[in-house]
Structures are given as C-alpha cells and as structure tokens.
C-alpha positions as CSV (number, residue, x, y, z in Angstrom):
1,X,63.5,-87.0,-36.1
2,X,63.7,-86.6,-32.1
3,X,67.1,-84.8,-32.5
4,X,65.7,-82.2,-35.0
5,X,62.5,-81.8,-33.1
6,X,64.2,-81.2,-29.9
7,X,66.5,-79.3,-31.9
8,X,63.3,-77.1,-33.4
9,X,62.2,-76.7,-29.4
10,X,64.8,-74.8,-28.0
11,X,64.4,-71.8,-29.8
12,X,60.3,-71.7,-28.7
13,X,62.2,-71.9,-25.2
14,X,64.5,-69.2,-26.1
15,X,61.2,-67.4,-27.4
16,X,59.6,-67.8,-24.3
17,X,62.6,-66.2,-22.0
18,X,62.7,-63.3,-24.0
19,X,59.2,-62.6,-23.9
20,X,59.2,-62.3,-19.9
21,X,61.4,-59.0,-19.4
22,X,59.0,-57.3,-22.1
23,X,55.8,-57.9,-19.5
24,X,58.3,-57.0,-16.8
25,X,59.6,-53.8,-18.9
26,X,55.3,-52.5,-19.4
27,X,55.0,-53.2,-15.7
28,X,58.0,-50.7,-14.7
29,X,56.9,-48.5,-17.2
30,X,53.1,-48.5,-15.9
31,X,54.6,-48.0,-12.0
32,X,56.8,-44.8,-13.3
33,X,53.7,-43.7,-15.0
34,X,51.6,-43.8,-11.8
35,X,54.4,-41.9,-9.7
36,X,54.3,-39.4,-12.3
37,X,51.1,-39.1,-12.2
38,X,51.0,-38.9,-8.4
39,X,54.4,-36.1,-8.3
40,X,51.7,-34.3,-10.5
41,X,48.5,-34.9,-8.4
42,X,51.1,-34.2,-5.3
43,X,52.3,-30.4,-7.3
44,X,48.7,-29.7,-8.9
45,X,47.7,-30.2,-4.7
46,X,50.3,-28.1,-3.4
47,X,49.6,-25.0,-5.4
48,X,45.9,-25.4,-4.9
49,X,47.0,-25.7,-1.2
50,X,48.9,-22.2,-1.9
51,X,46.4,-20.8,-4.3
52,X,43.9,-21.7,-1.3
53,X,46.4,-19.7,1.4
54,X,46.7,-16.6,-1.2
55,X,42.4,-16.4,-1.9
56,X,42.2,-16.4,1.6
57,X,45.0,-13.3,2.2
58,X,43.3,-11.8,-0.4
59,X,39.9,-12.3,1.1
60,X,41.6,-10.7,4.3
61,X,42.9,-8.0,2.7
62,X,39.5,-7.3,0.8
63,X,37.5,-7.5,4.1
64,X,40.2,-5.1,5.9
65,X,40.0,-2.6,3.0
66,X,36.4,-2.9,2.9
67,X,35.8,-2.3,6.9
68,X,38.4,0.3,7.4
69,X,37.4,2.3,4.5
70,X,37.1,6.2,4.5
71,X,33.6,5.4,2.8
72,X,30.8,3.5,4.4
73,X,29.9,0.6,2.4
74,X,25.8,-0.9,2.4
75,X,24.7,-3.7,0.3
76,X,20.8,-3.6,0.4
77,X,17.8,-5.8,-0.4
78,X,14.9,-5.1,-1.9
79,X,13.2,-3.9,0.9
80,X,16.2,-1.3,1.9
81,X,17.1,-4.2,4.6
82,X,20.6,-4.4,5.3
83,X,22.7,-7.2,4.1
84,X,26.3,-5.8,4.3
85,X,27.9,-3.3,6.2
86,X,31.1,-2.0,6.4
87,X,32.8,-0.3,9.8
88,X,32.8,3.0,9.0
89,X,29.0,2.8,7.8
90,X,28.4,1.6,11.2
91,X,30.4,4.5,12.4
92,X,28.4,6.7,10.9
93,X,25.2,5.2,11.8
94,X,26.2,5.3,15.8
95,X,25.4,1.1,15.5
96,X,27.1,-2.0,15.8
97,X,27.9,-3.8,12.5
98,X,26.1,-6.8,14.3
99,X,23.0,-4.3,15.5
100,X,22.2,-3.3,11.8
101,X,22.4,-6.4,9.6
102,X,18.9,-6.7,8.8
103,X,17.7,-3.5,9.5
104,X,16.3,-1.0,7.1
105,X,18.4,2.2,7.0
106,X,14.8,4.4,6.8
107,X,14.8,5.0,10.1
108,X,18.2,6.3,10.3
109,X,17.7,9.1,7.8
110,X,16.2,12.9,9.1
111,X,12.5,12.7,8.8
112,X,11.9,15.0,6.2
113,X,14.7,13.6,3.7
114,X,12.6,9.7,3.8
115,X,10.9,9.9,1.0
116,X,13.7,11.4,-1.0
117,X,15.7,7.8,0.0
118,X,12.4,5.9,-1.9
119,X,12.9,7.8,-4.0
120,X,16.4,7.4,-4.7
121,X,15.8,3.6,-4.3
122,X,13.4,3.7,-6.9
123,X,15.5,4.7,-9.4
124,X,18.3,3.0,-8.5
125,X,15.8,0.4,-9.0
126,X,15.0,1.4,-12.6
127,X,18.4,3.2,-14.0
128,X,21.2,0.9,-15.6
129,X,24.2,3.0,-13.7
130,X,24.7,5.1,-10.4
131,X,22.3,7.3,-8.6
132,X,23.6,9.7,-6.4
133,X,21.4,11.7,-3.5
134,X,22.5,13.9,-1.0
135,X,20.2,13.2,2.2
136,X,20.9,14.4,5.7
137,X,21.5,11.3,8.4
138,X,20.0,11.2,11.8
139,X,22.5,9.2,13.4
140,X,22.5,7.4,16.9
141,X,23.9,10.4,18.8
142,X,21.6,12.7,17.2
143,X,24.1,14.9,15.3
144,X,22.7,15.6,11.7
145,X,25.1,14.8,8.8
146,X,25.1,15.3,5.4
147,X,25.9,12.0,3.4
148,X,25.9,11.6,-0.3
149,X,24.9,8.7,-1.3
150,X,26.1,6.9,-5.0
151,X,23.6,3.6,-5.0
152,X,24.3,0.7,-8.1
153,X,21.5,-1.9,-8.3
154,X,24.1,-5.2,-8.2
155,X,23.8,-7.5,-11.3
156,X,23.8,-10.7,-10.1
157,X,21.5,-13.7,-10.6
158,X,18.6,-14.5,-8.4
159,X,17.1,-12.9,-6.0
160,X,20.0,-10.8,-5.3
161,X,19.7,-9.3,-9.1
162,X,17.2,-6.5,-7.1
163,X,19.6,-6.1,-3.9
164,X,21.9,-2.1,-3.7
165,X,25.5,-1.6,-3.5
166,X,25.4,1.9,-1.8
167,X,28.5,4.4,-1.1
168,X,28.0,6.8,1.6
169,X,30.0,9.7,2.1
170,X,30.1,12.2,4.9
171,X,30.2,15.7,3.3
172,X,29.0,17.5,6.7
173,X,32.5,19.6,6.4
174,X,32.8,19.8,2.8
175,X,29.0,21.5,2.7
176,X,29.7,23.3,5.6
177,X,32.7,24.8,4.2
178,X,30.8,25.4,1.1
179,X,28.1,27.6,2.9
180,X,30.9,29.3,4.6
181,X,32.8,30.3,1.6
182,X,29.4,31.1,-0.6
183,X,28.6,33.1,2.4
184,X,32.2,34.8,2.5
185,X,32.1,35.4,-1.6
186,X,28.4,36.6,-1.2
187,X,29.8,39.1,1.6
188,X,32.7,40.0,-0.7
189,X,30.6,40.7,-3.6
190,X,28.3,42.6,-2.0
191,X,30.9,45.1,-0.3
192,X,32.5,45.1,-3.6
193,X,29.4,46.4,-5.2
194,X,28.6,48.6,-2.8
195,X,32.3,50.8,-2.2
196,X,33.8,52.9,-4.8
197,X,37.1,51.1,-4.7
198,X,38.2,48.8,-7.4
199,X,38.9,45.4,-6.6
200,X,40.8,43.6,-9.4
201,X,42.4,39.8,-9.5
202,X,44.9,39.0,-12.7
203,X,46.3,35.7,-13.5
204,X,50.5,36.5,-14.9
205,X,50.3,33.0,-17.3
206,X,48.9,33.9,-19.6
207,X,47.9,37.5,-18.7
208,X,44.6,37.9,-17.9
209,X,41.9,39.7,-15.6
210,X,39.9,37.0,-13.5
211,X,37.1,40.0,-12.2
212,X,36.8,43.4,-11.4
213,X,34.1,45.0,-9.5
214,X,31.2,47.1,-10.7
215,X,32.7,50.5,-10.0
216,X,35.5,49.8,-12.8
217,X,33.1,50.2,-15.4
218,X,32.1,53.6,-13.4
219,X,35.6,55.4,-12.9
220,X,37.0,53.4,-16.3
221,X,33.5,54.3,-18.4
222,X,35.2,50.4,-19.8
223,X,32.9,47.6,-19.5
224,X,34.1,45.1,-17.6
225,X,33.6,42.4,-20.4
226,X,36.1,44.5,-22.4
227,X,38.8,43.7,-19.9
228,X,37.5,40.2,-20.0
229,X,38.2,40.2,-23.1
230,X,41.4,42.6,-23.7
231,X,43.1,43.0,-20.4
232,X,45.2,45.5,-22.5
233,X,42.2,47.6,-22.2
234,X,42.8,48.4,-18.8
235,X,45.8,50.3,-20.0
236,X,44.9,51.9,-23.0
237,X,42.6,54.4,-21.0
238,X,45.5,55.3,-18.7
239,X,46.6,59.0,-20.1
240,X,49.6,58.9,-22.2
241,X,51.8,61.2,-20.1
242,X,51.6,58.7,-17.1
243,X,51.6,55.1,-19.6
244,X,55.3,54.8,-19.0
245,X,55.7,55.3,-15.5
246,X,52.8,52.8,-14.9
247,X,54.5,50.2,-17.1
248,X,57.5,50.5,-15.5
249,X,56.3,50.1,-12.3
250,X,54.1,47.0,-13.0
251,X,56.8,45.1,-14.9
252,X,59.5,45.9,-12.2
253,X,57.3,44.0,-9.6
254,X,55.9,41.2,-11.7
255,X,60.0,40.6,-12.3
256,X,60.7,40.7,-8.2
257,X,62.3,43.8,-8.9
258,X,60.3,46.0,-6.4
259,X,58.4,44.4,-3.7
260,X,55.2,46.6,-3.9
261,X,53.3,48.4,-6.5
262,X,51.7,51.7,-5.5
263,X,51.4,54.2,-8.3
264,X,49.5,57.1,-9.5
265,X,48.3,57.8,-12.1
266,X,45.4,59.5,-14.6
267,X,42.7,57.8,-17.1
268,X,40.9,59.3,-19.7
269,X,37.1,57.5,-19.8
270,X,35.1,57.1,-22.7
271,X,33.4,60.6,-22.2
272,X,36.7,62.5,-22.1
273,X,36.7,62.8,-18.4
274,X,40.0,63.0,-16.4
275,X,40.6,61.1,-13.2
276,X,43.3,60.5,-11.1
277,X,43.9,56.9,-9.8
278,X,45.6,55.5,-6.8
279,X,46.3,51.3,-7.6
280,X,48.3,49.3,-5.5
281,X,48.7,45.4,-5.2
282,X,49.7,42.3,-3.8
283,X,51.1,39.3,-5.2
284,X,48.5,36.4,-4.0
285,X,50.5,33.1,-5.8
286,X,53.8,32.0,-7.0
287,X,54.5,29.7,-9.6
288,X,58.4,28.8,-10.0
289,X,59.2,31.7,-7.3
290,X,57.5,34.4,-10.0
291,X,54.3,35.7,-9.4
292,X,51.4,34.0,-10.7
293,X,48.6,35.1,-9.4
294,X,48.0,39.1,-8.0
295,X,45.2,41.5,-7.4
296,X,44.7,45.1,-6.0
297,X,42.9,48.2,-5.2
298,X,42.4,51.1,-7.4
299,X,40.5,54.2,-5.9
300,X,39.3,57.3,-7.8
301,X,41.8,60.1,-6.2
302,X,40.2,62.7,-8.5
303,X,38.5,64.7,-5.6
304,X,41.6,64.5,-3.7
305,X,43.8,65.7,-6.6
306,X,41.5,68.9,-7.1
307,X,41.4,69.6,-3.4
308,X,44.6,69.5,-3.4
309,X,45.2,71.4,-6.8
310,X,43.5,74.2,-5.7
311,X,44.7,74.2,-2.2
312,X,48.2,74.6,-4.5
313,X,46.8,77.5,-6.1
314,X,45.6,79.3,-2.8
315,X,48.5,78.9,-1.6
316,X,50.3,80.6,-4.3
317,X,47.5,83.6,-4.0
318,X,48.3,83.8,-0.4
319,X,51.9,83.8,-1.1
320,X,51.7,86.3,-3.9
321,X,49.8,88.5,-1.5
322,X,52.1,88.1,1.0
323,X,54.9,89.4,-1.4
324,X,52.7,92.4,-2.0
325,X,51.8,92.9,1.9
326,X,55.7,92.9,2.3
327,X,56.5,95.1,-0.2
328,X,53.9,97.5,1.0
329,X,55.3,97.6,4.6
330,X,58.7,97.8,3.3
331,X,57.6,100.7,1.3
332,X,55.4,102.3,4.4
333,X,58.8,101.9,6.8
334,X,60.8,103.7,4.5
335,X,58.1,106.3,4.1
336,X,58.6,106.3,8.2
337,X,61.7,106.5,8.7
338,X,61.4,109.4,5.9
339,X,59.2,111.3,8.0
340,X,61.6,111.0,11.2
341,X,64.8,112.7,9.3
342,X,62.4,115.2,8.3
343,X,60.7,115.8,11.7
344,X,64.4,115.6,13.5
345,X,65.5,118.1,10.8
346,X,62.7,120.8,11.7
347,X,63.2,120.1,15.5
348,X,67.0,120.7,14.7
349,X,66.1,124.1,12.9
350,X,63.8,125.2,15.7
351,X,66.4,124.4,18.4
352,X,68.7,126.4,16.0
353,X,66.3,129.8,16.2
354,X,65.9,129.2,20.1
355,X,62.2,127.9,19.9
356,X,61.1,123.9,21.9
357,X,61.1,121.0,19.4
358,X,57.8,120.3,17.6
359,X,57.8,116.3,17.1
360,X,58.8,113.9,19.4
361,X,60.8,111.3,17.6
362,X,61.7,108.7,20.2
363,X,58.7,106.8,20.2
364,X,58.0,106.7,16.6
365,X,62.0,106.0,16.1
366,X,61.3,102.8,17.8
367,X,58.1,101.7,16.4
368,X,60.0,101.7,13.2
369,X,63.2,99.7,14.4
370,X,60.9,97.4,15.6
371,X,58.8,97.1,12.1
372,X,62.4,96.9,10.4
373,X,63.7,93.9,12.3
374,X,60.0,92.1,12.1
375,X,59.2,92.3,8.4
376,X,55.4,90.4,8.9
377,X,54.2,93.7,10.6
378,X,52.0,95.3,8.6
379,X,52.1,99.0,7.4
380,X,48.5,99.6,10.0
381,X,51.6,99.6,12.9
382,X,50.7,102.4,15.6
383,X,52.9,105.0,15.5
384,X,52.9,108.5,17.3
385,X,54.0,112.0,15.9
C-alpha cells in the first residue's frame, strides 16, 4: 500500500513543477504588456510633444500674419474698448499696440464721423453678418484718412458673445484716386458735350460702340442708343459712293495693315442732309498683338468742304475770265500791230509823193513788242499814234 501511494504521489509532484512555469509564463507576459504599454505612452508623448512644437509654430505664424497684415485688425468689447490689435492698426492709429489695449477707438475717429461709428456698432450689434462703414480717421499725427471698416459681432460664449471683430482698411488713395478720375470723366464729359467734335470708343471683340458724345446724334441725325444698339448703324448713314473706301480703310488698320486711320468721307442724316466728315483714330488696347480696344475723332468738315467747293468754282470763273482777258489782248495786239503796217504804209506813200510822214510808229512799235512778249497786259496798254 506504501509503494502504490508513494507511487500515486509522484505525479501530484510532477503536477506541481509544471504548474510553476505557467505563473512564471503570465508574469513575463504581464511585464511585456506594461513595456508596451509604456513604448505607447512613450510614442502617444512624443507626438503630443511635436503636435505641442507645431500649435506653437502655428500660433507664431498666426500672430506674425496677424501683426504684419496689410489690414488693421481690432477685436472690440462691448463698450468699443479695445481688446486686440494688430500692428498695422496701430500704424494707422499713430499708437503703440501697448498704448491702445483698452482704449476706446471713439476718440480716434474725425469728430463729425462719431456717431456714424455708434452707429455702425449698433448694428453690428443687431445684424447676423458684416457691417461695413466708411468713416474718416483722425490719427495721432493729425492726417485725415479714410478707413472702411467691415465689423462681425464674434460668436462666442460668454461675455465675449457681444465683443467686435473689425477690419480696417485705409482707402485714402483709392478715394482719392476716385475723386480724381470722377473729376477727370466729369471734365471729359463736359468738354465732350460742349465741342462739336465726335468722340467715339469701340471695343473690336465683339464689335461694339462703348459711347459717343452728344454731337453724334447732331451731325449723324442717329440716336446714340441706335449705335448702342447696331454699331452697324454708324455705317449705314455713310453715303454710298464713299462706303467702300471707308471699309477699306477701317479693316486695313484693325488688321495692322496701315498704322493710322484718317479718312473722309460724306453721311446722309435722317433729314436728307449731306455732310462731309473727317474721322481718324487711335488704337487704345491690344489683345494677342490685334487691336482690341480703339476710339477717335470725327468732326463735321461740311463748312470746310463748301468753302472750299466754291473757292473751286471761283477759281475756275477767274480762270475762264482770264482765258477771255487773254484772248481779248491777243485780239487788241493784232488789231495794233494792224494799225502800225497801215500807218508805216501811208508814211511810206507820203515819203513817195515828197510830203513829212504823218504817224510816228516807233513808240507804238514798241509798246506792242512789249504787249506781245508779256501776254498778262491788258488791251487798256498806252499807246501813242
């Protein structure tokens, strides 16, 4: 009985060895578990540590974008106070960045445009998108600028749900340039209305007529809406015997095949009237080395052409006349010279019978050379018997 119980003990032994590497087997597997987890805590920390590096290069970047902007940049309480500012608001404002957080910007507006910024507060207040103002700023050094400026109420939680997020640009040269070229059109417009010259602007792509002043409608008898309409109609009023030669001409400078266009020509109004034009233009842009973009100057010639016409025709009197003038002397210095042979033929006769000559010749023999050789003598030349 001892033999088979000892023999029955051994294997619990056995048992007992073999259960020791399993507890020793969890252990290892519990330690790699923990370095795991630590390789993982160590990885998650490192990018946090780099996700940490990049916010804040970010953040730099933000702040260096936000200070050097070309726009000023405000963020505003609810009193107007200053809470935010960038560098180039401070610019503006002739302050320090330090110097104005906390301020209200009121006092840095022109006097007479401070209620217009309650104003514009106000309904920045109240409106669920941007307001934009233009108001003129009264900076430090006392040079007035002209800001626009786009205000957002900021949606946030808080007390910061009823601050501003304000934009301010400086449009001093932009207005100024504004006035300057109103003023310049206004000045344009009114010399265009007031000369008889026709100032026209086309566009080539497509065709069309941009403007043309008052006195088209005047010379044309076309209303200028019609031209709006129908450039075309420009050139149906032009007289058929010149329509060719002014298509030509237009067509071989659009195509850079002359470099000017100066042409004359007639139009027939709307009341039957004749009158002669003078247009020439100039090519103002190019698109793909063509031109694009041309205008010109047409002027009512008709005066001119009439002068002229009938200067033609006195001309042509005066040369007619002078045909007949000619003739005339022609006809009175061979009536002359007739009268010499017969005056030299009696003095020959009388010097024949013994008696004195009764004309002297000499002097009228010359007079007559001398009206010969100078044709523009007239017939009233003196001559003596």
């Amino acid at each position: 009985m001892k033999r088979a119980a000892s023999k029955t003990a051994k294997p619990r032994a056995s048992a007992k060895k073999r259960a020791a590497p399993a507890g020793v087997k969890s252990a290892v597997g519990l330690m790699d578990q923990m370095q795991e987890q630590q390789n993982l805590l160590e990885l998650q920390n490192a990018q946090l540590c780099e996700a940490r590096v990049e916010l804040e290069q970010t953040q730099h970047r933000y702040f260096d974008l936000y200070d050097q902007a070309p726009v000023g940049y405000l963020t505003l309480d609810a009193r107007g106070c200053i809470r935010e500012i960038n560098q180039t608001a401070s610019q503006m404002l002739g302050w320090s960045t330090a110097h104005m957080l906390g301020l209200p910007l009121l006092p840095h507006l022109a006097a007479p445009d401070r209620k217009a910024w309650l104003k514009h507060l106000w309904e920045s207040r109240l409106s669920p998108g941007q307001v934009i103002t233009m108001l003129r700023l009264q900076p430090r050094d006392g040079a007035e600028r002209k800001v626009q400026f786009a205000t957002r109420r900021q949606h946030a939680a808080g007390r910061q749900a009823t601050w501003f997020q304000t934009a301010m640009l400086d449009i001093t040269e932009k207005s100024d340039a504004e006035t300057a070229l109103s003023a310049s059109e206004a000045k344009f417009r009114m010399l265009a209305e007031s000369i008889g010259e026709v100032f026209w602007f086309m566009e080539l792509d497509p065709p069309r007529v941009t403007y043309v002043s008052p006195a088209f409608e005047k010379i044309w008898g076309v209303p200028a809406a019609d031209v709006y309409a129908d450039n075309e109609a420009w050139m149906k009023a032009i007289h058929p015997d010149d329509l060719e030669a002014v298509h030509t001409a237009f067509h071989r400078w659009i195509s850079d095949e002359s470099d000017t266009f100066r042409v004359e020509y007639r139009v027939l109004n709307r009341e039957g009237q004749i009158r002669w034009i003078t247009d020439r233009g100039s090519v103002l842009g190019r698109k793909d080395g063509r031109p694009h973009q041309i205008s010109g100057i047409a002027r009512d010639i008709t005066d001119r052409k009439c002068a002229e016409e009938e200067l033609r025709l006195r001309n042509t009197e005066l040369s007619a006349k002078y045909d007949e003038l000619e003739r005339f002397n022609r006809a009175m210095v061979d009536r002359e010279l007739r009268m010499i042979e017969l005056k030299k033929e009696i003095n020959d006769l009388l010097a024949q019978a013994g008696q004195p000559p009764r004309y002297r010749v000499e002097f009228a023999a010359s007079a007559v050379a001398s009206m010969k050789s100078n044709p523009s003598l007239t017939a009233d030349t003196p001559t003596k018997p």
